[in-house]
C-alpha positions as CSV (number, residue, x, y, z in Angstrom):
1,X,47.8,-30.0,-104.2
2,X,45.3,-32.8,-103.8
3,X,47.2,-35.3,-103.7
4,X,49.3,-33.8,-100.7
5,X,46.3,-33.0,-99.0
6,X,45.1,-37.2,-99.8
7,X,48.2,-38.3,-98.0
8,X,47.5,-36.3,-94.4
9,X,44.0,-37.9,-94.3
10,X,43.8,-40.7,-91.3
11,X,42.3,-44.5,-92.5
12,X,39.6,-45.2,-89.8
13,X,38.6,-49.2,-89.6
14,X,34.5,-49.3,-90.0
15,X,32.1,-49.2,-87.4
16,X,30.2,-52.7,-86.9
17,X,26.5,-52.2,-86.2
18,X,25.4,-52.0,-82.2
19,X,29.0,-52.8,-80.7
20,X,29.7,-49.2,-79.2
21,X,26.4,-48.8,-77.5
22,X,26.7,-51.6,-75.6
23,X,29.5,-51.8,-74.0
24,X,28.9,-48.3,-72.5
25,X,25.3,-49.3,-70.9
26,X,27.5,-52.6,-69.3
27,X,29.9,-50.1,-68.0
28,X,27.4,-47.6,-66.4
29,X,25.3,-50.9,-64.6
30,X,28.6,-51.9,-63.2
31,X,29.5,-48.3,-61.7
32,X,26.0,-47.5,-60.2
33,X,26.3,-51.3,-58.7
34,X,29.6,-50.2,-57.1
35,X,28.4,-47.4,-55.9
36,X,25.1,-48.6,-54.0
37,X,27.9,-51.5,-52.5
38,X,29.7,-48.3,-51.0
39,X,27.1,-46.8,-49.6
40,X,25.5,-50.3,-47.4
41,X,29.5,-50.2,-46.5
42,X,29.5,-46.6,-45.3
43,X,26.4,-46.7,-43.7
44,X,26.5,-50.5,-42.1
45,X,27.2,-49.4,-38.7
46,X,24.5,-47.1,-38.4
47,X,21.6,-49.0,-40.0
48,X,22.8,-52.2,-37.7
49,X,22.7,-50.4,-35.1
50,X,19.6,-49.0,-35.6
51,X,18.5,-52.2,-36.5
52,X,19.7,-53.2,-33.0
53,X,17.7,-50.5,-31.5
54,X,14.4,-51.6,-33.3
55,X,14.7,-55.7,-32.1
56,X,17.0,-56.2,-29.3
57,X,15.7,-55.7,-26.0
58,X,16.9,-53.2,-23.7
59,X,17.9,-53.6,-20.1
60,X,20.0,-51.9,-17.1
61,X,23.1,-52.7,-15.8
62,X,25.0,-52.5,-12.5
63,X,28.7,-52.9,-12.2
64,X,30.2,-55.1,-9.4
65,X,32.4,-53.0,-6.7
66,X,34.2,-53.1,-3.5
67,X,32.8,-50.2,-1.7
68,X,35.0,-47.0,-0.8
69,X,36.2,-47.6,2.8
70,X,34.9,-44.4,3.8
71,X,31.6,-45.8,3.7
72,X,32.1,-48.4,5.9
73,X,33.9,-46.6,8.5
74,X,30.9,-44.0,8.2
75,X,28.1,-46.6,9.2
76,X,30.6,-47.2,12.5
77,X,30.3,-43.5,13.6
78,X,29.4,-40.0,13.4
79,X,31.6,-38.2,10.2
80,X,32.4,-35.1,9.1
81,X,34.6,-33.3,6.6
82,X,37.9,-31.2,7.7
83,X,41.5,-30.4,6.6
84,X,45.0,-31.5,7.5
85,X,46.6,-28.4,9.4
86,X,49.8,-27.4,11.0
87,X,49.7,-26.3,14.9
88,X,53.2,-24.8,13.8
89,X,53.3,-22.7,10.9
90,X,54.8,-19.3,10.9
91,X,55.1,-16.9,7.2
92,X,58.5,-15.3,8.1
93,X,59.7,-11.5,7.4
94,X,62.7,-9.6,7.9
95,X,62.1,-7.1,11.3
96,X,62.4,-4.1,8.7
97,X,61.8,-3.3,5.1
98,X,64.7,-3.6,2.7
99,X,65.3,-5.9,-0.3
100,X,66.5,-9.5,-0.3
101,X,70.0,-10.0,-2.1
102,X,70.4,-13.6,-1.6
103,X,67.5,-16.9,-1.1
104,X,69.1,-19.7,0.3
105,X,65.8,-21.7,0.3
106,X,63.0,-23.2,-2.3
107,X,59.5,-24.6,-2.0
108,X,60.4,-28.2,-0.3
109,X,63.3,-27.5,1.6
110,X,64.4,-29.2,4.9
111,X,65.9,-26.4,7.1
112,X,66.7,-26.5,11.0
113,X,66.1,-24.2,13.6
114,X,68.7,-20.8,13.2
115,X,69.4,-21.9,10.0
116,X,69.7,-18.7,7.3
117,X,66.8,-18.3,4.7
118,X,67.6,-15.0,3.1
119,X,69.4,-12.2,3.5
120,X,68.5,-8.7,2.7
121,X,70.7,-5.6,1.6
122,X,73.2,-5.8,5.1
123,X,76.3,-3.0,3.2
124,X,75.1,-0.2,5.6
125,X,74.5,-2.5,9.1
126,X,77.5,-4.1,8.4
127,X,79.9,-1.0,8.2
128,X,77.9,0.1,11.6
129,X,79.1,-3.3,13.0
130,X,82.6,-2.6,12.2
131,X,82.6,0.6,13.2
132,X,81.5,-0.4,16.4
133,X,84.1,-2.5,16.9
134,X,86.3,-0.5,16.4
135,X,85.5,1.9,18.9
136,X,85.2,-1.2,21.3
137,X,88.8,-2.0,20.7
138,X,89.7,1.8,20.8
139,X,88.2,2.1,24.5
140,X,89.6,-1.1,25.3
141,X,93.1,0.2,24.6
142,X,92.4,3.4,26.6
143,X,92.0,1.1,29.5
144,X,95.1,-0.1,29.0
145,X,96.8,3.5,27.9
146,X,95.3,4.3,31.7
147,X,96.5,1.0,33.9
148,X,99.7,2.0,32.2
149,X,100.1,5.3,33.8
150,X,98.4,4.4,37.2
151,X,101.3,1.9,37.2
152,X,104.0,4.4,36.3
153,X,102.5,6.5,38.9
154,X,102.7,3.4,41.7
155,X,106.6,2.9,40.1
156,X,107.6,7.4,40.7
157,X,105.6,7.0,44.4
158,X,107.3,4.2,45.1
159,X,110.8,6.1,44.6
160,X,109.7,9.1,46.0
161,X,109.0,7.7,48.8
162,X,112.5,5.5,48.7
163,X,114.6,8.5,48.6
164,X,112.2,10.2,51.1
165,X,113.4,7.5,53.5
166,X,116.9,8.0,52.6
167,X,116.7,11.9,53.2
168,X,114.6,11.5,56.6
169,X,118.5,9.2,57.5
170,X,120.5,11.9,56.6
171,X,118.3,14.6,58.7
172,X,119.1,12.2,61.5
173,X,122.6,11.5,60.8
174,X,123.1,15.5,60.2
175,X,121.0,16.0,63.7
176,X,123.6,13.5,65.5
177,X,126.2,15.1,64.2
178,X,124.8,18.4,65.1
179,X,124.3,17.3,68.6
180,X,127.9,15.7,69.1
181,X,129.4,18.9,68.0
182,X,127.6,21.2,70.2
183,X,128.4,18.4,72.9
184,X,132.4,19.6,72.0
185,X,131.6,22.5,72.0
186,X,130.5,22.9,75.7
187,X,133.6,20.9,76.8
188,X,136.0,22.7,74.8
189,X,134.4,26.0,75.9
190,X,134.9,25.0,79.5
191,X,138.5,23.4,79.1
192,X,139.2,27.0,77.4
193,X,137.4,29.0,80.5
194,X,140.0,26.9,82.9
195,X,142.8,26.9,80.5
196,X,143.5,23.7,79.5
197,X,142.4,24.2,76.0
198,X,143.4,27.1,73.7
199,X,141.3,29.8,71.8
200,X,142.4,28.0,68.4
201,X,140.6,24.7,69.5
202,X,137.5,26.5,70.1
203,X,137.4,28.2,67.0
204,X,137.7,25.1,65.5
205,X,135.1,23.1,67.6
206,X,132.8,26.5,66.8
207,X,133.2,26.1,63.0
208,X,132.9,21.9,63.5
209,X,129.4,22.5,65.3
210,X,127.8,25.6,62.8
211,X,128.9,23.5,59.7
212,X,126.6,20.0,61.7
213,X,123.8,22.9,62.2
214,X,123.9,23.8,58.6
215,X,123.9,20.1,57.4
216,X,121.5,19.6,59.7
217,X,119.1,22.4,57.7
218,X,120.5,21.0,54.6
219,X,119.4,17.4,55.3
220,X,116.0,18.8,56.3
221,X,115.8,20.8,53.1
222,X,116.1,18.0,51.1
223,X,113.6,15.6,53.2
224,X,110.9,18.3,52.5
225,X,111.7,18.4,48.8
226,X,111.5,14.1,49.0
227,X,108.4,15.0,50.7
228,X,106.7,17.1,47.7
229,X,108.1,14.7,45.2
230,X,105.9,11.8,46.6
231,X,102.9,13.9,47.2
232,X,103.4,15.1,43.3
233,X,103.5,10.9,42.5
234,X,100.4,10.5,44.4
235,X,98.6,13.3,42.8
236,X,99.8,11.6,39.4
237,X,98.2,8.4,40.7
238,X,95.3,9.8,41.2
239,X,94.9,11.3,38.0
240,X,96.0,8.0,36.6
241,X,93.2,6.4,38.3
242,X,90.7,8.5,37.6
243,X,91.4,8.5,33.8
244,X,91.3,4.8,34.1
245,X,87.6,4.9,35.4
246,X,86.3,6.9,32.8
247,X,88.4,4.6,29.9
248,X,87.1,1.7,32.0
249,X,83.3,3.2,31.8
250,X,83.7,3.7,28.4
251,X,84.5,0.0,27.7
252,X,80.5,-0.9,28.3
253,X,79.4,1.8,26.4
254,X,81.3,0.9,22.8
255,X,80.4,-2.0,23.3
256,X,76.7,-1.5,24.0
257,X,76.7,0.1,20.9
258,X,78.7,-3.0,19.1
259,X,75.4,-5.3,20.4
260,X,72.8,-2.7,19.2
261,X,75.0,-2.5,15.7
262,X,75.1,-6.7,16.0
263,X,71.0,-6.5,17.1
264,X,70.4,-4.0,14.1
265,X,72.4,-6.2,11.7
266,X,70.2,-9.5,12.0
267,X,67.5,-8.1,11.4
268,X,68.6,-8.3,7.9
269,X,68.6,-12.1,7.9
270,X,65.8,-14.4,8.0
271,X,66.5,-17.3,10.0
272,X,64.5,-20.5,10.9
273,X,62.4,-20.4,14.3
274,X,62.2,-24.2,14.4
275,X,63.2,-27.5,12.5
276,X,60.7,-27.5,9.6
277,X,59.9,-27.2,5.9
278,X,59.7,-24.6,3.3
279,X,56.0,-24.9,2.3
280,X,56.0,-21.5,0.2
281,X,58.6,-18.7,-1.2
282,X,56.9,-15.3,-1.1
283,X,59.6,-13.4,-2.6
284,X,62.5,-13.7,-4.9
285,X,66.2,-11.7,-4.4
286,X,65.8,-8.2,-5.4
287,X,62.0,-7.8,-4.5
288,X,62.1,-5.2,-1.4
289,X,60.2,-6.4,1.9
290,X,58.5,-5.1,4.7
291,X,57.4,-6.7,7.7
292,X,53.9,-4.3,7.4
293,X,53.7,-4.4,3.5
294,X,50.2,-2.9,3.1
295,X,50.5,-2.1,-1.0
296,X,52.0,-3.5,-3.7
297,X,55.5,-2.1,-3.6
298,X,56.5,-4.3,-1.3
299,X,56.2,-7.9,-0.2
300,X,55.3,-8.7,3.4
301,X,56.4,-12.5,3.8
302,X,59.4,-13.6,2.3
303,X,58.7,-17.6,3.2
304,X,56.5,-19.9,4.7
305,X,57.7,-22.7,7.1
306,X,55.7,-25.7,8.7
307,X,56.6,-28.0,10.9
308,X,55.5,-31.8,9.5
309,X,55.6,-33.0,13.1
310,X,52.8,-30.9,14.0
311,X,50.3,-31.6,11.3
312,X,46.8,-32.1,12.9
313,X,43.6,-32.8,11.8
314,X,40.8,-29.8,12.0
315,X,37.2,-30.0,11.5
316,X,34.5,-28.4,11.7
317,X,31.8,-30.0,13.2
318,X,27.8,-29.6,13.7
319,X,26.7,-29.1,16.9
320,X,23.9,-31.7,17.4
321,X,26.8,-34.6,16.2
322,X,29.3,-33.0,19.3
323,X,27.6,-35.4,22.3
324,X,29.2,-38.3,19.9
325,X,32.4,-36.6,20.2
326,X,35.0,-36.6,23.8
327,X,38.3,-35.7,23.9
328,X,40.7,-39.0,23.6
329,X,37.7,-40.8,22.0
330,X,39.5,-42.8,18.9
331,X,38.8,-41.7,15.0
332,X,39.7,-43.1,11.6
333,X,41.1,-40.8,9.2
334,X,40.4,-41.0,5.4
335,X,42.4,-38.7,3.4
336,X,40.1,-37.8,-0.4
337,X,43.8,-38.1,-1.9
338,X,44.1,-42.0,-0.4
339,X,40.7,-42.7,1.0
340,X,41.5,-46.8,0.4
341,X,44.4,-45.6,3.3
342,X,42.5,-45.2,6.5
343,X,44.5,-43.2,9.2
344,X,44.5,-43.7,12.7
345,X,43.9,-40.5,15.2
346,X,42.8,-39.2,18.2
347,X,40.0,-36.9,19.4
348,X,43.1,-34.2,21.1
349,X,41.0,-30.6,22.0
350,X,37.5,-29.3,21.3
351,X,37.1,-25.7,21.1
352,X,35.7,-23.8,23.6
353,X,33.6,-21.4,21.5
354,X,31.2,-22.4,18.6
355,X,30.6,-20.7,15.6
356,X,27.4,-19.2,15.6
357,X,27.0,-18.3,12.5
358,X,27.7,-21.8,11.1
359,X,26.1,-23.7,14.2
360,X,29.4,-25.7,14.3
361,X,32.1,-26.3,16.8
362,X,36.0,-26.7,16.1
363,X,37.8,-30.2,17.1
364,X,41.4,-31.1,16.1
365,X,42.6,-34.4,16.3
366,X,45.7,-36.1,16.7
367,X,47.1,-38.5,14.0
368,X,48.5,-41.4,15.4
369,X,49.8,-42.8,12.1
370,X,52.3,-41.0,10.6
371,X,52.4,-40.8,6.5
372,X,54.9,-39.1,4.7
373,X,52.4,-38.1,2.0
374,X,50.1,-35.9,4.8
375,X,50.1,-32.5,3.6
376,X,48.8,-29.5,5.1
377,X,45.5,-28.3,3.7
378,X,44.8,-31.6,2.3
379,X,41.0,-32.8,2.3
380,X,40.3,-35.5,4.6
381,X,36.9,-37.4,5.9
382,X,37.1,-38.2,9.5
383,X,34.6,-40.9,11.3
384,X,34.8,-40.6,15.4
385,X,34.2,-43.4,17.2
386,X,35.5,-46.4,14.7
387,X,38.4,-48.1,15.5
388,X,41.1,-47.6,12.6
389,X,41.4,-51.1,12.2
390,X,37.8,-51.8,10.5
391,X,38.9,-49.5,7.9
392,X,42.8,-50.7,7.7
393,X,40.7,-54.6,7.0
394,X,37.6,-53.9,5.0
395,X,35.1,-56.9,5.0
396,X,36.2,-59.4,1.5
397,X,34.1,-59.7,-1.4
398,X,32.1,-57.8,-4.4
399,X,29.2,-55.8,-3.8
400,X,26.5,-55.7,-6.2
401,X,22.6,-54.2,-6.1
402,X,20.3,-57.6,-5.0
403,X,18.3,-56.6,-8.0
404,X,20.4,-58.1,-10.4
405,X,19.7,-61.6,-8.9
406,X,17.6,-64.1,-11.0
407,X,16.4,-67.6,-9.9
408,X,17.5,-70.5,-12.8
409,X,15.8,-73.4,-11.3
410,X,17.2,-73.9,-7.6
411,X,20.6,-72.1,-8.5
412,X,20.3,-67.9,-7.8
413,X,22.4,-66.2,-9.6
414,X,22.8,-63.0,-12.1
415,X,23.0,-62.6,-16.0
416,X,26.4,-61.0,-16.7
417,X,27.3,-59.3,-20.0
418,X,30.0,-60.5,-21.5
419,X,31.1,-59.2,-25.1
420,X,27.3,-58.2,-26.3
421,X,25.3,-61.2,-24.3
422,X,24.4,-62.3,-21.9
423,X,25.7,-65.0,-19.6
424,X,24.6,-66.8,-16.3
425,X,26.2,-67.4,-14.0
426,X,25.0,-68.7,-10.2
427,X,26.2,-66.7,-7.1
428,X,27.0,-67.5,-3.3
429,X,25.6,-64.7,-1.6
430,X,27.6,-64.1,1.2
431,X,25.2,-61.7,3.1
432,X,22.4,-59.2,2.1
433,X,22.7,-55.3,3.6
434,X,19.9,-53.5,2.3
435,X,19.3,-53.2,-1.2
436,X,22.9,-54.6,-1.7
437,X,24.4,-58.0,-1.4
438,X,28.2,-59.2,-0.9
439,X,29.7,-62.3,-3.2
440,X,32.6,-63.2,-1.3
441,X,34.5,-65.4,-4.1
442,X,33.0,-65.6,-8.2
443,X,32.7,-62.2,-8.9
444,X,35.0,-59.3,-10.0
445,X,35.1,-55.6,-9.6
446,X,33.8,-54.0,-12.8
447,X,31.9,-56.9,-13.9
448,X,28.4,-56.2,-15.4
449,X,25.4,-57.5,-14.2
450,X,21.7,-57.0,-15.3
451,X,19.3,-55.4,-12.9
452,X,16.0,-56.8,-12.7
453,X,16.1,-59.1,-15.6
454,X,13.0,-60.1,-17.3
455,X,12.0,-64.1,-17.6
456,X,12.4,-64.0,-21.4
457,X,16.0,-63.3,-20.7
458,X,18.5,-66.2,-21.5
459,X,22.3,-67.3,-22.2
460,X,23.2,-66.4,-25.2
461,X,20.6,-63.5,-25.7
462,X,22.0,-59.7,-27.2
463,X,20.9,-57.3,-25.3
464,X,21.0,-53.1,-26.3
465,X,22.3,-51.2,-22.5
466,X,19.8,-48.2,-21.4
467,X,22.3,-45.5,-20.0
């Protein structure tokens, strides 16, 4: 047993004196070293800058600009503030409620004047329409169902009276031959009295003359029966005519009713009042309408048009500035979206009425210059009284506060800050306006500058900026 237990037991090498201990203390001086390094890394920035905060000296800056055109104008004239607006707008609606079905327009679209926008639910109006129509071209035929018979009735008086002619020549062919016989008669009768003609050829001439006679009634008979047969035509005519009348009367009337059916039916289209654009859709296809929408069931406007060529200029403006102001008097326009864009325009109408309440007075002006980009409701600056062209050419050069100027023996100049210090650099002032001055050539926009540098200041120095 011991001598299995002897042969699990693990042969360690001897420990020599001291050698442990002191690689572990040269370990731990290393790491703590390390560590402190680390930490001046980490927190360089901040104690530099601190450090920066403690020595350097401070100073103020000013940045070199070109100065916004609106400024310039301004000193030219009397200013104020005002929007773009349309003299021509118009939010359109359907005449009467009922609920679009079809949009034929967006937000930016170019449309002409009559041209369709929407169209609302038009099923019922449009049946109307044809049945009107209808009833036009049924009262139309009637007319000609009545010229018809007033010309069938012209076509049975026309042979009425034809073969009343004819009968009136037989009634006097009968009454000739009526007369002829009597006229034998007598002279038979007296050739008999004296006996030169027998009773047999007086019979006969008797019978000869009472048949004429009764042809003669005959012939008469019939001329009166011609007779009623053309008064019955006329009567027909007349009938004919008078049923034409009423089909012609009824003609106006259908189609009266065909325009107010037509009238009834646009009203459910929208349709352009002018050449313009779509500035707004109020309403999408299945929302219902109404031209006096006063809740929310409804929409009242279904789009809103504006005519570009209209677009005007309104402000409002104060009422001790209006003697600077005349109608025709030139302006300069300078919209907040492009105010390096002057605008030309045109002093156009001046209210009549002021605004009490507001001590102001409404002008609109006319712009002369035409821009694409105007839009209405946009904010604009306007100056009266400067010519458009100081603003279209502002005056060259870089502005900069005349405090930054320093005198480095006989050169004047300004110490510029370039990457952390501070640089001079001599300046031709090209004229002094106040507290400013304009550098003509040298100097570019955003460039920094040191306002009222202190003598100890030189090339070369770092500085800390004061915001």
């Amino acid at each position: 047993m011991s001598s299995d237990l002897d042969r699990l037991r693990i042969e360690r090498e001897p420990t020599v004196p001291g050698q442990a201990g002191g690689s572990g203390r040269s370990t731990g001086r290393w790491l703590v070293l390390g560590l402190v390094l680390l930490m001046v890394w980490l927190v360089r920035r901040p104690l530099l800058k601190q450090l920066d905060a403690w020595t350097l000296p401070r100073v103020s800056i000013a940045v070199a600009y070109i100065p916004d055109p609106a400024a310039q104008v301004q000193a030219r004239g009397v200013a104020g503030n005002g929007y773009v607006v349309a003299r021509t707008r118009a939010a359109l609606s359907a005449e009467e409620p009922g609920m679009i079905v079809e949009m034929l327009v967006q937000e930016g679209s170019e449309v002409k004047r009559g041209d369709l926008l929407a169209r609302l639910d038009d099923r019922e109006r449009a049946a109307l329409l044809r049945g009107a129509e209808a009833a036009v071209h049924e009262a139309q035929a009637g007319v000609d169902e009545a010229e018809a018979r007033v010309k069938s009735a012209e076509s049975m008086i026309a042979a009425a009276e034809a073969d009343l002619g004819a009968k009136a020549a037989g009634v006097q062919a009968a009454r000739a031959q009526r007369l002829l016989a009597a006229q034998d008669l007598k002279r038979v009768k007296e050739l008999e009295e004296q006996g030169a003609e027998t009773r047999a050829r007086l019979d006969q001439v008797q019978a000869q003359e009472t048949r004429a006679v009764a042809d003669e009634e005959a012939a008469l008979a019939s001329q009166r029966s011609a007779e009623v047969a053309v008064q019955a035509a006329q009567a027909q005519e007349e009938i004919a005519l008078a049923v034409l009348k009423r089909a012609q009367a009824t003609v106006p009337v259908r189609a009266a009713e065909r325009d107010r059916a037509q009238a009834s039916l646009a009203k459910r289209f929208v349709l352009a009042p002018f050449d313009g654009l779509v500035v707004l859709k109020d309403a999408e296809v299945g929302e219902v309408v109404s031209p006096n929408s006063l809740g929310s069931s409804s929409r009242g406007a279904v789009v809103t048009m504006v005519d570009f060529d209209s677009l005007e200029v309104q402000v409002e403006l104060s009422e001790t500035r209006l003697s600077a102001v005349e109608v025709g008097a030139p302006a300069t326009l300078l919209l907040d979206a492009f105010p390096a864009e002057p605008l030309a325009a045109r002093v156009d109408r001046i209210w009549p009425t002021a605004n009490r309440q507001k001590a102001t007075i409404e002008v609109r002006l006319e712009i002369l210059d035409s821009d694409s980009r105007l839009r209405p409701d946009m904010g604009v600056r306007v100056v009266f009284g400067a010519l458009a062209e100081s603003a279209t050419n502002p005056e060259p050069g870089v502005w900069l506060p005349a405090a930054v100027l320093v005198q480095r023996g006989a050169q004047e100049g300004a110490l510029f800050l370039e990457q952390g210090r501070l640089v001079f650099r001599g300046l031709e002032v090209e004229e002094r306006r106040g507290k400013n001055i304009r550098v003509r050539t040298g100097l570019k926009v955003g460039e920094q500058a040191v306002l009222n540098p202190t003598p100890d200041l030189a090339d070369g120095d770092r500085v800390l900026v004061q915001l």
